[in-house]
C-alpha angles and dihedrals in degrees: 000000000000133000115206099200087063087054118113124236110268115212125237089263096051092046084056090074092062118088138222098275102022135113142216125235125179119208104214112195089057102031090236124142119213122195114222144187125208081213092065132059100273128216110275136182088289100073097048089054100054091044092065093042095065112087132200128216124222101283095057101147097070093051120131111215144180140187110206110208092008099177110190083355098254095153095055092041082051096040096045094066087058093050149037093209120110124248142208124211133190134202127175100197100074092206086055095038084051086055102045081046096056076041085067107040090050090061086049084234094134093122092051109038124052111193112199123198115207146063111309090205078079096057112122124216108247126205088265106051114207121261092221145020120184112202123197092176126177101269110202121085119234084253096069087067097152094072089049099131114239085231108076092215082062100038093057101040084051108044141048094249095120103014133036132204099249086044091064095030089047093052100052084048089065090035100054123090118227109299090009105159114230109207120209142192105190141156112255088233100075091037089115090054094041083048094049096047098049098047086047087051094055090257119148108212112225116165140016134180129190116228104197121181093231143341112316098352110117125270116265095182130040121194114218128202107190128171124215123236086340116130121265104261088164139270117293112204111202117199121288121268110233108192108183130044120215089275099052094253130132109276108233088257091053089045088046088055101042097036112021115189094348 
């Protein structure tokens, strides 16, 4: 994902924003940093992913976007280097939403990103609804306790303890305009329940994709495209992501999305 001898040197001021216990990691494809503690839940293969996945029409740069439980804010720092829009983000742990904050301001993308701190169940709908929202949720239920994560940041990031599926499915529901396109990175385990909630929720599911580890082992990630309030035209299913090789390297399509022409 990063390789630390294509990073450009940081100033004084910029290595000020990084704290006692953090690290740097420099996204390469789209010449972003991203601050990150070994304490949180870090970033993972998911994010990157949703981030491509989400595509942009020809107006890009008047979209109103927004990342719902952004963490260290990945998905803005990846989505801001494919458009000019600007783009909310909100996180509810204060000590994650500051960091994705000082990740921000070390890429000088103030005037672009908004990171939020708070609960987005408490959003309210304005006059001009957003054209996208990207989700990364937690994605296992309260009753698959025996995976809860000793460390509370992970815990949280990872389980539905503060938000449920139907609560941040329900809200972009509300904060979408006619036709707004909701992007998801889920576990296809829980693809009944995510299907459920967006069609009860007046969603109209569009795309998937299938993010399998390697070659023939079952997929562990699933990529969504839904439309809200848009009429149901069918599913379109894209070919299937396939990360690593035989020999646990990048595929040429992974090293395509973390790399690009380096």
């Amino acid at each position: 994902m990063t390789k630390e001898l294509l990073m450009p040197e940081l100033t004084d001021e910029q290595m000020q924003l990084v704290k006692d216990g953090e690290r740097l990691d420099f996204l390469i494809r789209e010449n972003r940093y991203l601050i990150q503690n070994p304490n949180y839940f870090p970033f993972s293969v998911d994010a990157i992913l949703l981030a491509n996945f989400i595509q942009f029409n020809q107006r890009a740069s008047s979209l109103r976007i927004m990342d719902f439980c952004t963490g260290g804010g990945i998905i803005p720092l990846l989505l801001s280097h494919r458009t000019a829009s600007k783009i909310q983000a909100i996180e509810l742990q204060a000590d994650i939403a500051d960091m994705a904050k000082r990740s921000v301001r070390l890429n000088g993308l103030e005037e672009q990103i908004d990171i939020m701190q708070g609960d987005l169940r408490q959003l309210k709908a304005r006059n001009q609804r957003l054209d996208i929202i990207s989700c990364n949720p937690p994605y296992f239920s309260l009753n698959e306790a025996a995976k809860l994560h000793s460390n509370p940041y992970h815990a949280i990031a990872r389980h539905e303890i503060h938000l449920t599926l139907d609560e941040w499915v329900s809200k972009a529901s509300q904060l979408l305009k006619q036709k707004g396109r909701l992007f998801i990175v889920y576990r296809p385990n829980r693809l009944d329940d995510l299907m459920m909630s967006l069609l009860n929720h007046h969603f109209a599911i569009k795309r998937l994709c299938f993010v399998h580890p390697k070659q023939g082992e079952n997929a562990n990630s699933v990529l969504v495209e839904a439309i809200a309030r848009g009429g149901r035209q069918g599913v379109r299913v894209e070919p299937a992501i396939i990360v690593h090789q035989e020999d646990g390297s990048y595929t040429p399509m992974m090293q395509e999305i973390y790399y690009g022409n380096h």
